[in-house]
BALOVO-864263 format. One record per residue: x, y negated, z negated of N, C-alpha, C in turn. Coordinates in nm, 3 decimals, decimal comma. Layout:
BEGIN
n.xx/n.yy/n.zz/ca.xx/ca.yy/ca.zz/c.xx/c.yy/c.zz
X/Y/Z/X/Y/Z/X/Y/Z $
...
//
This chain:
BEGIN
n.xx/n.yy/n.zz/ca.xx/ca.yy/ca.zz/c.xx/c.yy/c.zz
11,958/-9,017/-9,036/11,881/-8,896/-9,017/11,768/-8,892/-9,120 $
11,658/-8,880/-9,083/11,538/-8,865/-9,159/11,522/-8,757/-9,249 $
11,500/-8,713/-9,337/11,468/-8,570/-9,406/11,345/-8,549/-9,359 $
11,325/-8,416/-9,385/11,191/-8,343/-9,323/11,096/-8,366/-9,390 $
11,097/-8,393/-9,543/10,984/-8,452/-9,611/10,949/-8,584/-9,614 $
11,071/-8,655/-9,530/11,036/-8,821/-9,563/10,896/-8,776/-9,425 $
10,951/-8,726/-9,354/10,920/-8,729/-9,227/10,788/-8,686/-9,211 $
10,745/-8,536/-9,307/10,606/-8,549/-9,325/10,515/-8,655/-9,410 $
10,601/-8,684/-9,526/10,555/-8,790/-9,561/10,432/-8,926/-9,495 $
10,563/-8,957/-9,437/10,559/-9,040/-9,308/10,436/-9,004/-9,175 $
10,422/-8,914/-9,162/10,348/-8,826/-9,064/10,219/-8,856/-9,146 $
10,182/-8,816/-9,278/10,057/-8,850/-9,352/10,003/-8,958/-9,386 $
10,093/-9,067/-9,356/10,051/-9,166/-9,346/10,020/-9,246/-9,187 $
10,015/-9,148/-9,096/10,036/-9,217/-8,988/10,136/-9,281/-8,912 $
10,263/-9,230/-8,960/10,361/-9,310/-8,867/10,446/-9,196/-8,875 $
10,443/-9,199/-8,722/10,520/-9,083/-8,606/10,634/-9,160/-8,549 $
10,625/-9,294/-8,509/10,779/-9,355/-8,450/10,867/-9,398/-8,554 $
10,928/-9,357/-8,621/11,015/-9,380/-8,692/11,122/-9,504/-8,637 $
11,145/-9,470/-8,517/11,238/-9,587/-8,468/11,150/-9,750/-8,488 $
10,976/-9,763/-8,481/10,957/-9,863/-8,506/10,935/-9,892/-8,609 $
10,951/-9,842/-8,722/10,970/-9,872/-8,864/11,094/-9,880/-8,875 $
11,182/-9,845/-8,813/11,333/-9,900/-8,853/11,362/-10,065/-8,795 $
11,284/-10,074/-8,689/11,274/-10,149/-8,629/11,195/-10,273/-8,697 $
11,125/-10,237/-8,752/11,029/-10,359/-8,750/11,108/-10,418/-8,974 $
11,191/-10,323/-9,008/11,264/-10,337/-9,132/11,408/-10,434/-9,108 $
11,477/-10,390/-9,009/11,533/-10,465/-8,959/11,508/-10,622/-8,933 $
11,378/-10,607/-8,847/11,343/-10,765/-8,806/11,300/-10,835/-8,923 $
11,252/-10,787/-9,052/11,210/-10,866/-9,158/11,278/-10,917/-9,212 $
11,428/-10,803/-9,232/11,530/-10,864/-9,273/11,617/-10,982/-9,207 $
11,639/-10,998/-9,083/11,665/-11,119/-9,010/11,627/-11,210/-9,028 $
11,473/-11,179/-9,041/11,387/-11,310/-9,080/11,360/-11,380/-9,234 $
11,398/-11,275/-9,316/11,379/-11,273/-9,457/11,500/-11,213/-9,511 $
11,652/-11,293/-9,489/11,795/-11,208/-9,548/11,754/-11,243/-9,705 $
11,689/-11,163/-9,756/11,668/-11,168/-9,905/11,790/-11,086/-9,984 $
11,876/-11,003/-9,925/11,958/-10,987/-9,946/12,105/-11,076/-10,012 $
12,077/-11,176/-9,954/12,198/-11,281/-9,913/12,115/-11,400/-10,092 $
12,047/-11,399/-10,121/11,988/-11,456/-10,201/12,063/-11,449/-10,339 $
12,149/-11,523/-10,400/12,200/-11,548/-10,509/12,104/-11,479/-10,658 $
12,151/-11,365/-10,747/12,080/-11,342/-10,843/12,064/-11,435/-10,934 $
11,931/-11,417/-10,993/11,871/-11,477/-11,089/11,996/-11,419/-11,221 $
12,046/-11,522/-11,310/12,136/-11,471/-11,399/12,043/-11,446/-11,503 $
12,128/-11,349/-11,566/12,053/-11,266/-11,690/12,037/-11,327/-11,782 $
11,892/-11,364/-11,831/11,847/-11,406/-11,958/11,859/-11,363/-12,068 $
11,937/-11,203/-12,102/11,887/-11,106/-12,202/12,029/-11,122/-12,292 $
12,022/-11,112/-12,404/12,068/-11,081/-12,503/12,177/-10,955/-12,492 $
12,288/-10,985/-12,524/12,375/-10,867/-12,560/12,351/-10,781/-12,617 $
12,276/-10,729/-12,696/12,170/-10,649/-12,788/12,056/-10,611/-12,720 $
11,964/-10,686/-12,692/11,875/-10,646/-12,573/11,881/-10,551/-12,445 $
12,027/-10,593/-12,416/12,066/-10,549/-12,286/12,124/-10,383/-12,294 $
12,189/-10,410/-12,442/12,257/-10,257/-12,475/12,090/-10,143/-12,501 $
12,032/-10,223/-12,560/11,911/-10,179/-12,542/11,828/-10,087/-12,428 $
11,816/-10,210/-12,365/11,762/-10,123/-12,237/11,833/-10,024/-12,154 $
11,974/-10,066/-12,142/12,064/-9,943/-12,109/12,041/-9,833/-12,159 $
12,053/-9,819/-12,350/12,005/-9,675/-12,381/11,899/-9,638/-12,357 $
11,810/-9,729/-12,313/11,659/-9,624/-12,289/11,690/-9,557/-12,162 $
11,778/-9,649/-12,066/11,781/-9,553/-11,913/11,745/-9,669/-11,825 $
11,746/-9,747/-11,851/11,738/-9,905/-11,754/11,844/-9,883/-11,636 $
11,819/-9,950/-11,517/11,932/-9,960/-11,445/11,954/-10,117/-11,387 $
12,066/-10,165/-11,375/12,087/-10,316/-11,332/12,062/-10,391/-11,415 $
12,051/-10,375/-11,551/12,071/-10,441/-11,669/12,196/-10,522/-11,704 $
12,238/-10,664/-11,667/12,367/-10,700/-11,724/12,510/-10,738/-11,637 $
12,419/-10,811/-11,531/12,500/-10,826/-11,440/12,435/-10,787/-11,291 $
12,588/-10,786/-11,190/12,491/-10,796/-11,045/12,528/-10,619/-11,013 $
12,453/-10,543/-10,940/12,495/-10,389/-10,968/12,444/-10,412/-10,764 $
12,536/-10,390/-10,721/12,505/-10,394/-10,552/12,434/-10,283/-10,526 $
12,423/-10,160/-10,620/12,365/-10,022/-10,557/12,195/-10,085/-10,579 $
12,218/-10,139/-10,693/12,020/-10,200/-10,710/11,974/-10,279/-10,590 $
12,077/-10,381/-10,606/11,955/-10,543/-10,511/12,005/-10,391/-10,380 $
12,069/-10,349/-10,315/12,064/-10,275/-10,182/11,935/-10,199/-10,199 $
11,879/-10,067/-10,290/11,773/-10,049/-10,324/11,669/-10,153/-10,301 $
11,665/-10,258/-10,408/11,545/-10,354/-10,397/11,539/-10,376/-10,249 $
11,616/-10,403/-10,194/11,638/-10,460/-10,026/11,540/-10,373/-9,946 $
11,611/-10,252/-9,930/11,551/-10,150/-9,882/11,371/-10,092/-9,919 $
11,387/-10,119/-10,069/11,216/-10,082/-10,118/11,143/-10,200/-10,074 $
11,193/-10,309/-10,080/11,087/-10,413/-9,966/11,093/-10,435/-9,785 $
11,217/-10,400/-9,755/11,175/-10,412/-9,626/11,097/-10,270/-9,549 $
11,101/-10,163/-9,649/11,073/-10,057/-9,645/10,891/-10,078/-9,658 $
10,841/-10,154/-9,725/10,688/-10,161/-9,787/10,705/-10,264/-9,652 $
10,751/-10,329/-9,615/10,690/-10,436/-9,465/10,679/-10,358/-9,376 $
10,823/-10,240/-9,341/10,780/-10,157/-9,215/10,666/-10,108/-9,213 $
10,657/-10,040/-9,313/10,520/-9,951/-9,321/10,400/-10,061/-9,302 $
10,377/-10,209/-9,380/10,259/-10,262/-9,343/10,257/-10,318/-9,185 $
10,376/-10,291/-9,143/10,381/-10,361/-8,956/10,356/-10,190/-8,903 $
10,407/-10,083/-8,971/10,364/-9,955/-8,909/10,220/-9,886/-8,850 $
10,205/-9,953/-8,998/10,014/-9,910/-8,992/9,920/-9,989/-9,008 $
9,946/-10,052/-8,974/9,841/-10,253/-8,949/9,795/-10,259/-8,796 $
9,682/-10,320/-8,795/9,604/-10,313/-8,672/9,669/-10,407/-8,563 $
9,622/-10,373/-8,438/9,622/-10,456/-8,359/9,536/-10,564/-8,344 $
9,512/-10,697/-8,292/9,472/-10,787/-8,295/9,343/-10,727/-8,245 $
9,335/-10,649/-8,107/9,207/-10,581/-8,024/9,164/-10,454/-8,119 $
9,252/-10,415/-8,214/9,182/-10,310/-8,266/9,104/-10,355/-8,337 $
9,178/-10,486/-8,443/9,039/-10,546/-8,542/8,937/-10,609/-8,458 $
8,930/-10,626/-8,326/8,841/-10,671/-8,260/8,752/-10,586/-8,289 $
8,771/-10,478/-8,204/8,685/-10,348/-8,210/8,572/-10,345/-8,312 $
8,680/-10,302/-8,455/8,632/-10,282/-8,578/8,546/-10,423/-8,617 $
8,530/-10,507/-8,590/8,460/-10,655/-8,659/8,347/-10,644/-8,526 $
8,370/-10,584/-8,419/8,233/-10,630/-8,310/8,254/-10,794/-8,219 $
8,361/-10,797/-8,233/8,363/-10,933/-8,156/8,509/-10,989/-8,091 $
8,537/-11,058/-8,042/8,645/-11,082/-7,894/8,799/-11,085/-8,001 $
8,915/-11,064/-7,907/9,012/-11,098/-7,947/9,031/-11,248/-7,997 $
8,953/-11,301/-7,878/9,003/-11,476/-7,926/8,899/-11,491/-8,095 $
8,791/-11,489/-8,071/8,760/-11,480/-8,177/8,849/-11,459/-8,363 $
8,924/-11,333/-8,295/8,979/-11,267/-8,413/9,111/-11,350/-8,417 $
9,180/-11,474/-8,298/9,273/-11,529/-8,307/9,244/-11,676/-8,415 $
9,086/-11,719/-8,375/9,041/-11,824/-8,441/9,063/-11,758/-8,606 $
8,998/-11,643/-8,623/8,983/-11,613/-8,787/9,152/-11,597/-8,839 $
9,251/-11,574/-8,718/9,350/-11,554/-8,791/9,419/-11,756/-8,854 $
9,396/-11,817/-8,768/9,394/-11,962/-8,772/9,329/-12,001/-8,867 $
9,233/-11,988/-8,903/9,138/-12,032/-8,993/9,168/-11,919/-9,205 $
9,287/-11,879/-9,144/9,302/-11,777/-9,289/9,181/-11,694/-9,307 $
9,080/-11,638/-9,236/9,000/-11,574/-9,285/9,014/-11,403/-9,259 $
9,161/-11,402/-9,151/9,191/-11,260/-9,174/9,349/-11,313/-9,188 $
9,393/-11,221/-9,251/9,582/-11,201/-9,279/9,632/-11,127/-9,170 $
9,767/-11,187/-9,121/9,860/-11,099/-9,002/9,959/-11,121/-9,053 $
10,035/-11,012/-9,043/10,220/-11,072/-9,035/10,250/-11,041/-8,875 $
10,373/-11,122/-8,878/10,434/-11,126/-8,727/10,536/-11,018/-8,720 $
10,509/-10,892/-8,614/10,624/-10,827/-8,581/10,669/-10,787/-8,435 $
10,721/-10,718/-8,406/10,817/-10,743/-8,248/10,746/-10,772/-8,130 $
10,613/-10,683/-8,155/10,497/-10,710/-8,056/10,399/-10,767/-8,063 $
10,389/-10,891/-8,157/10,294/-10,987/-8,186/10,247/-10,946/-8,326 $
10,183/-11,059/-8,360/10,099/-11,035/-8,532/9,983/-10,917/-8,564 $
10,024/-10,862/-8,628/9,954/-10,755/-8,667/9,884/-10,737/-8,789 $
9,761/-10,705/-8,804/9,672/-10,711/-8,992/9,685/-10,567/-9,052 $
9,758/-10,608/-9,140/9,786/-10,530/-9,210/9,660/-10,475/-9,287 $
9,606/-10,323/-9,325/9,502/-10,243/-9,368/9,431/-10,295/-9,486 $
9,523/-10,344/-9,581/9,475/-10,390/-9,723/9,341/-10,451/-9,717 $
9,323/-10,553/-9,625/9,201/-10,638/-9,590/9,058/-10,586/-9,539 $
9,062/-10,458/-9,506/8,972/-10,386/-9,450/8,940/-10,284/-9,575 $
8,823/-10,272/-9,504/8,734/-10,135/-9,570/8,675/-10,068/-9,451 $
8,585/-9,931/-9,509/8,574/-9,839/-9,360/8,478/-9,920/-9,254 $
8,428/-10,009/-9,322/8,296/-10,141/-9,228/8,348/-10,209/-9,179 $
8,483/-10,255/-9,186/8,518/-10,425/-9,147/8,568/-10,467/-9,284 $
8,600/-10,595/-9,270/8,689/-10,685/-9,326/8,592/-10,681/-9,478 $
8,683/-10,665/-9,595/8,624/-10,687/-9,686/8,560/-10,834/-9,746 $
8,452/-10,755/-9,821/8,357/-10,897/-9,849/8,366/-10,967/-9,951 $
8,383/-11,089/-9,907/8,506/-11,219/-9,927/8,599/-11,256/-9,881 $
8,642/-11,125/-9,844/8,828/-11,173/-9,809/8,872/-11,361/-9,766 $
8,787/-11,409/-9,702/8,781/-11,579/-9,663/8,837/-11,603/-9,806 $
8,706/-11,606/-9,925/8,787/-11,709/-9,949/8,929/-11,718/-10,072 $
8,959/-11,545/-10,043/9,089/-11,469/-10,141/9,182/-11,556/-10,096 $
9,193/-11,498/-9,905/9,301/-11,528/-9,804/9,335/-11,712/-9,808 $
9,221/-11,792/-9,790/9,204/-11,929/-9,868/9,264/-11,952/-9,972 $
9,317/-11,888/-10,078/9,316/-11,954/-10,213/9,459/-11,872/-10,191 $
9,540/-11,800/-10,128/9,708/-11,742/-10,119/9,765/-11,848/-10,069 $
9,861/-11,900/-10,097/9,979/-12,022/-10,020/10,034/-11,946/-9,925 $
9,987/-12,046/-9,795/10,035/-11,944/-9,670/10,186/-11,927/-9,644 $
10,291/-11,988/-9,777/10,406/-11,897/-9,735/10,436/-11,803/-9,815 $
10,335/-11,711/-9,886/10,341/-11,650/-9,962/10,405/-11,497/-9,890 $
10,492/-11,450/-9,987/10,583/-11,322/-9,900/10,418/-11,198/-9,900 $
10,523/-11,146/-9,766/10,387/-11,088/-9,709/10,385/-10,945/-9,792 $
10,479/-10,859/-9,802/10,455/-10,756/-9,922/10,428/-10,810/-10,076 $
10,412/-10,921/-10,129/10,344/-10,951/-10,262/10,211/-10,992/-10,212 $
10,170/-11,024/-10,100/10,001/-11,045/-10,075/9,956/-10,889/-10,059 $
10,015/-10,781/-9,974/9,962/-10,654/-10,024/10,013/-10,597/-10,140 $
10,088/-10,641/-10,182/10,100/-10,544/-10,340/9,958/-10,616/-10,418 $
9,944/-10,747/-10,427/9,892/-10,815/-10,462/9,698/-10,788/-10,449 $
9,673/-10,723/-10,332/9,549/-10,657/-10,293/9,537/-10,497/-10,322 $
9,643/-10,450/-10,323/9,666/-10,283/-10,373/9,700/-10,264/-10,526 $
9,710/-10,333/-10,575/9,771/-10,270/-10,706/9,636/-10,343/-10,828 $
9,645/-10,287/-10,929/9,536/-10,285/-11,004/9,547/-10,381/-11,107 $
9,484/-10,447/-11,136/9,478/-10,620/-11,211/9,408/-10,595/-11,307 $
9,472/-10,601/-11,437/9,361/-10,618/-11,598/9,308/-10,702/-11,573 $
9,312/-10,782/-11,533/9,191/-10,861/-11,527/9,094/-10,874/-11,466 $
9,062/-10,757/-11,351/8,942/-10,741/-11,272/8,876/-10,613/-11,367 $
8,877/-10,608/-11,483/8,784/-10,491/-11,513/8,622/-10,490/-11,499 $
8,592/-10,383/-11,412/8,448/-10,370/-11,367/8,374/-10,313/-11,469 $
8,240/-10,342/-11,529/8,164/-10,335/-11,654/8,052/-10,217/-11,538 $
8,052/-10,194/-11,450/7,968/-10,094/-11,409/8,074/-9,996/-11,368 $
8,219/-9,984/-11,336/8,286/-9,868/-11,323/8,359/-9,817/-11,403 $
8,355/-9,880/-11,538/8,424/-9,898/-11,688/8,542/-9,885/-11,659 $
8,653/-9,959/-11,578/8,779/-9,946/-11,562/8,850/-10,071/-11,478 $
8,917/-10,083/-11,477/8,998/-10,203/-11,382/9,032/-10,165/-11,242 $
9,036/-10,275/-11,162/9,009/-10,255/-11,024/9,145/-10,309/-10,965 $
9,179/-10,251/-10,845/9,330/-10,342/-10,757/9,177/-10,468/-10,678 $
9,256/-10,564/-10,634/9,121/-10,673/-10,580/9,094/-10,645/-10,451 $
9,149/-10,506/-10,342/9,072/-10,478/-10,219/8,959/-10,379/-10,329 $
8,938/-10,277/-10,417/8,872/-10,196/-10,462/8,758/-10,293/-10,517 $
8,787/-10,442/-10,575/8,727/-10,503/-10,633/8,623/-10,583/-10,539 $
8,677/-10,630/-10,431/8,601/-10,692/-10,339/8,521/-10,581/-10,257 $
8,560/-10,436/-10,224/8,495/-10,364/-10,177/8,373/-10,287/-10,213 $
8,404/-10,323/-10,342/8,252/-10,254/-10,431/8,185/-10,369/-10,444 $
8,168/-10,457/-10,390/8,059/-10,577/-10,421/8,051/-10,670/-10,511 $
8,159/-10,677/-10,598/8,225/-10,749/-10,678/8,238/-10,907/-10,634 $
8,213/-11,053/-10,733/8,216/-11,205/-10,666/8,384/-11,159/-10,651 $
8,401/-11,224/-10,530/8,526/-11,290/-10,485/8,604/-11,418/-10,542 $
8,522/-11,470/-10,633/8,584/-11,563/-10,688/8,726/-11,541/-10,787 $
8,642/-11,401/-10,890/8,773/-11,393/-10,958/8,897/-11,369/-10,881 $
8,893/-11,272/-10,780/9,009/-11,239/-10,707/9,098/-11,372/-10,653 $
8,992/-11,483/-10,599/9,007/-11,562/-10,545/9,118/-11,683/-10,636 $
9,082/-11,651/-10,767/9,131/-11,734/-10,896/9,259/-11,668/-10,907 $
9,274/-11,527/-10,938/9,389/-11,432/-10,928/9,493/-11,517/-10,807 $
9,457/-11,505/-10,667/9,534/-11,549/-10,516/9,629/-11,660/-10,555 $
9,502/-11,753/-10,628/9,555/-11,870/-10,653/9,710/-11,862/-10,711 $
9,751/-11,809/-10,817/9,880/-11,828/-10,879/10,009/-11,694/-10,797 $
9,938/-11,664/-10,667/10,035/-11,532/-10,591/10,124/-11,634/-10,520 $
//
Protein backbone atom coordinates (compact mmCIF):
# COMPACT_ATOMS: atom_id res chain seq x y z
CA UNK A 1 0.00 0.00 0.00
CA UNK A 2 1.38 3.31 -1.00
CA UNK A 3 1.16 6.24 1.57
CA UNK A 4 -0.51 9.33 0.48
CA UNK A 5 2.63 11.32 0.55
CA UNK A 6 4.77 8.80 -1.22
CA UNK A 7 2.01 9.08 -3.62
CA UNK A 8 1.99 12.80 -4.01
CA UNK A 9 5.40 12.71 -3.97
CA UNK A 10 5.38 10.51 -6.77
CA UNK A 11 2.57 12.48 -8.56
CA UNK A 12 5.26 15.58 -8.58
CA UNK A 13 7.43 13.93 -10.19
CA UNK A 14 5.33 12.59 -12.80
CA UNK A 15 4.56 9.15 -12.07
CA UNK A 16 0.88 8.25 -11.69
CA UNK A 17 1.23 4.27 -12.45
CA UNK A 18 2.67 3.10 -9.60
CA UNK A 19 2.16 -0.48 -10.69
CA UNK A 20 4.85 0.38 -13.47
CA UNK A 21 7.38 1.42 -11.14
CA UNK A 22 6.85 -1.60 -9.17
CA UNK A 23 7.13 -3.20 -12.15
CA UNK A 24 9.87 -2.00 -13.87
CA UNK A 25 11.95 -2.45 -9.92
CA UNK A 26 11.17 -5.80 -10.02
CA UNK A 27 12.53 -6.42 -13.58
CA UNK A 28 15.92 -4.74 -12.62
CA UNK A 29 16.13 -6.85 -9.95
CA UNK A 30 15.86 -10.12 -12.05
CA UNK A 31 18.16 -8.73 -14.20
CA UNK A 32 20.53 -7.22 -11.66
CA UNK A 33 19.97 -9.82 -8.26
CA UNK A 34 22.39 -7.43 -6.55
CA UNK A 35 20.89 -8.60 -3.68
CA UNK A 36 22.29 -12.14 -3.87
CA UNK A 37 25.88 -10.46 -4.14
CA UNK A 38 28.29 -11.58 -1.34
CA UNK A 39 29.38 -8.44 1.07
CA UNK A 40 32.41 -6.71 0.73
CA UNK A 41 34.04 -7.71 4.34
CA UNK A 42 34.78 -5.01 6.68
CA UNK A 43 37.99 -3.25 6.48
CA UNK A 44 37.52 -1.16 9.72
CA UNK A 45 39.10 -1.44 12.85
CA UNK A 46 37.46 -2.51 16.09
CA UNK A 47 37.88 1.00 17.37
CA UNK A 48 36.89 2.61 14.24
CA UNK A 49 33.89 0.67 14.02
CA UNK A 50 32.83 1.36 17.78
CA UNK A 51 33.36 4.70 16.51
CA UNK A 52 31.12 5.14 13.93
CA UNK A 53 28.44 3.31 15.80
CA UNK A 54 28.56 6.10 18.47
CA UNK A 55 28.18 8.76 16.05
CA UNK A 56 24.86 6.93 14.73
CA UNK A 57 26.29 4.88 11.76
CA UNK A 58 24.18 2.04 10.69
CA UNK A 59 25.61 -1.43 9.18
CA UNK A 60 28.84 -0.85 10.63
CA UNK A 61 30.51 -4.35 11.51
CA UNK A 62 29.18 -7.00 9.89
CA UNK A 63 26.24 -8.09 7.45
CA UNK A 64 22.86 -6.21 8.95
CA UNK A 65 19.99 -7.70 6.33
CA UNK A 66 17.67 -4.62 7.31
CA UNK A 67 20.60 -2.36 5.36
CA UNK A 68 21.73 -4.34 2.05
CA UNK A 69 17.38 -4.86 1.90
CA UNK A 70 17.30 -0.92 2.14
CA UNK A 71 20.35 -0.52 -0.23
CA UNK A 72 18.35 -3.04 -2.55
CA UNK A 73 15.34 -1.19 -2.50
CA UNK A 74 17.11 2.56 -2.68
CA UNK A 75 18.58 1.30 -6.01
CA UNK A 76 16.07 -0.50 -7.66
CA UNK A 77 13.90 2.23 -6.44
CA UNK A 78 16.29 5.16 -8.34
CA UNK A 79 15.97 2.62 -11.71
CA UNK A 80 12.13 2.56 -11.42
CA UNK A 81 11.89 6.03 -11.30
CA UNK A 82 14.69 6.49 -14.23
CA UNK A 83 12.47 3.73 -16.45
CA UNK A 84 9.34 5.86 -14.90
CA UNK A 85 10.23 9.10 -16.25
CA UNK A 86 12.63 8.49 -19.22
CA UNK A 87 11.55 9.09 -22.69
CA UNK A 88 10.34 7.16 -25.27
CA UNK A 89 12.48 6.35 -28.17
CA UNK A 90 9.64 8.62 -30.50
CA UNK A 91 9.46 11.06 -27.80
CA UNK A 92 13.29 11.84 -28.04
CA UNK A 93 12.55 11.78 -31.63
CA UNK A 94 10.23 14.53 -31.33
CA UNK A 95 12.41 16.53 -28.98
CA UNK A 96 15.88 16.16 -31.29
CA UNK A 97 13.70 16.90 -34.76
CA UNK A 98 14.51 13.77 -36.42
CA UNK A 99 13.23 9.91 -37.12
CA UNK A 100 13.05 7.14 -34.66
CA UNK A 101 15.56 5.13 -36.67
CA UNK A 102 17.76 7.84 -36.54
CA UNK A 103 17.52 8.05 -32.69
CA UNK A 104 18.09 4.02 -32.86
CA UNK A 105 21.50 4.71 -34.83
CA UNK A 106 22.52 7.43 -31.95
CA UNK A 107 21.48 4.89 -29.44
CA UNK A 108 24.13 2.33 -31.27
CA UNK A 109 26.60 4.68 -31.72
CA UNK A 110 26.58 5.74 -27.62
CA UNK A 111 25.68 9.16 -28.48
CA UNK A 112 22.38 8.97 -26.52
CA UNK A 113 21.99 6.58 -23.22
CA UNK A 114 18.87 4.03 -22.84
CA UNK A 115 18.27 1.47 -20.34
CA UNK A 116 16.13 -1.51 -21.28
CA UNK A 117 12.69 -1.89 -19.63
CA UNK A 118 9.45 -4.05 -20.19
CA UNK A 119 8.46 -2.02 -23.18
CA UNK A 120 11.65 -1.48 -24.90
CA UNK A 121 14.74 0.95 -24.10
CA UNK A 122 13.97 4.00 -22.75
CA UNK A 123 16.43 7.52 -22.16
CA UNK A 124 16.47 8.32 -19.21
CA UNK A 125 16.07 12.58 -18.52
CA UNK A 126 19.61 13.19 -17.13
CA UNK A 127 20.91 13.58 -20.82
CA UNK A 128 18.59 16.23 -21.87
CA UNK A 129 18.09 19.81 -21.32
CA UNK A 130 14.85 21.93 -22.20
CA UNK A 131 16.54 22.06 -26.17
CA UNK A 132 17.56 18.55 -26.72
CA UNK A 133 20.32 16.44 -25.80
CA UNK A 134 22.94 18.13 -23.91
CA UNK A 135 26.01 19.65 -25.47
CA UNK A 136 28.54 17.03 -25.63
CA UNK A 137 26.82 14.37 -24.23
CA UNK A 138 28.73 12.10 -27.40
CA UNK A 139 31.61 12.32 -26.17
CA UNK A 140 30.73 11.87 -21.98
CA UNK A 141 28.42 8.79 -23.14
CA UNK A 142 31.84 7.63 -25.24
CA UNK A 143 34.21 7.78 -22.49
CA UNK A 144 31.38 5.52 -19.71
CA UNK A 145 32.16 1.59 -20.07
CA UNK A 146 29.09 0.42 -21.59
CA UNK A 147 28.56 -2.02 -18.73
CA UNK A 148 28.52 0.56 -16.48
CA UNK A 149 25.37 0.20 -13.84
CA UNK A 150 22.76 2.33 -15.11
CA UNK A 151 21.80 4.27 -11.73
CA UNK A 152 25.72 5.24 -11.18
CA UNK A 153 25.69 6.79 -14.87
CA UNK A 154 22.68 8.99 -13.56
CA UNK A 155 23.85 9.55 -10.18
CA UNK A 156 26.97 10.14 -11.95
CA UNK A 157 25.30 13.10 -14.32
CA UNK A 158 23.04 14.44 -11.31
CA UNK A 159 25.07 14.79 -8.49
CA UNK A 160 27.66 17.53 -8.07
CA UNK A 161 31.53 16.90 -8.72
CA UNK A 162 34.41 19.12 -6.94
CA UNK A 163 35.92 18.92 -9.58
CA UNK A 164 33.76 20.64 -12.13
CA UNK A 165 33.96 24.00 -10.33
CA UNK A 166 32.71 26.77 -12.69
CA UNK A 167 34.96 30.14 -12.40
CA UNK A 168 31.93 32.13 -13.98
CA UNK A 169 29.19 30.55 -11.53
CA UNK A 170 31.68 30.53 -8.51
CA UNK A 171 30.51 27.10 -7.42
CA UNK A 172 30.67 23.43 -8.49
CA UNK A 173 28.53 21.87 -10.96
CA UNK A 174 26.71 18.02 -11.16
CA UNK A 175 28.16 17.31 -15.14
CA UNK A 176 24.38 17.51 -16.80
CA UNK A 177 24.46 21.38 -15.09
CA UNK A 178 28.05 21.45 -16.35
CA UNK A 179 27.55 20.46 -19.89
CA UNK A 180 24.33 22.49 -19.98
CA UNK A 181 25.76 25.81 -19.29
CA UNK A 182 28.28 25.57 -22.06
CA UNK A 183 30.97 24.22 -20.26
CA UNK A 184 34.08 21.83 -22.58
CA UNK A 185 32.86 18.36 -22.29
CA UNK A 186 36.08 17.14 -21.97
CA UNK A 187 36.43 17.46 -18.29
CA UNK A 188 33.19 15.60 -17.73
CA UNK A 189 34.33 13.37 -20.33
CA UNK A 190 37.74 12.65 -18.18
CA UNK A 191 35.39 12.35 -14.97
CA UNK A 192 33.09 9.23 -17.29
CA UNK A 193 36.25 7.82 -17.85
CA UNK A 194 36.95 6.26 -14.24
CA UNK A 195 32.60 5.66 -13.73
Amino acid sequence: MVKEIDRVTLAAAGITDTERLVSAAAAFLRAHPIYETPLVTNALSQPEEAFLRGAGARGVGGRSDETAARNVAVVAGEFAQMVATGLSQRAVADLLGVSTSRIRQKLEARELYAVRASGGRVCPRFQFGPKGALPGLEAVLRAIRPDAHPVAVQRFFMDVHPDLESETLDHALSPHEWLMTGHPPEAVAALASEL
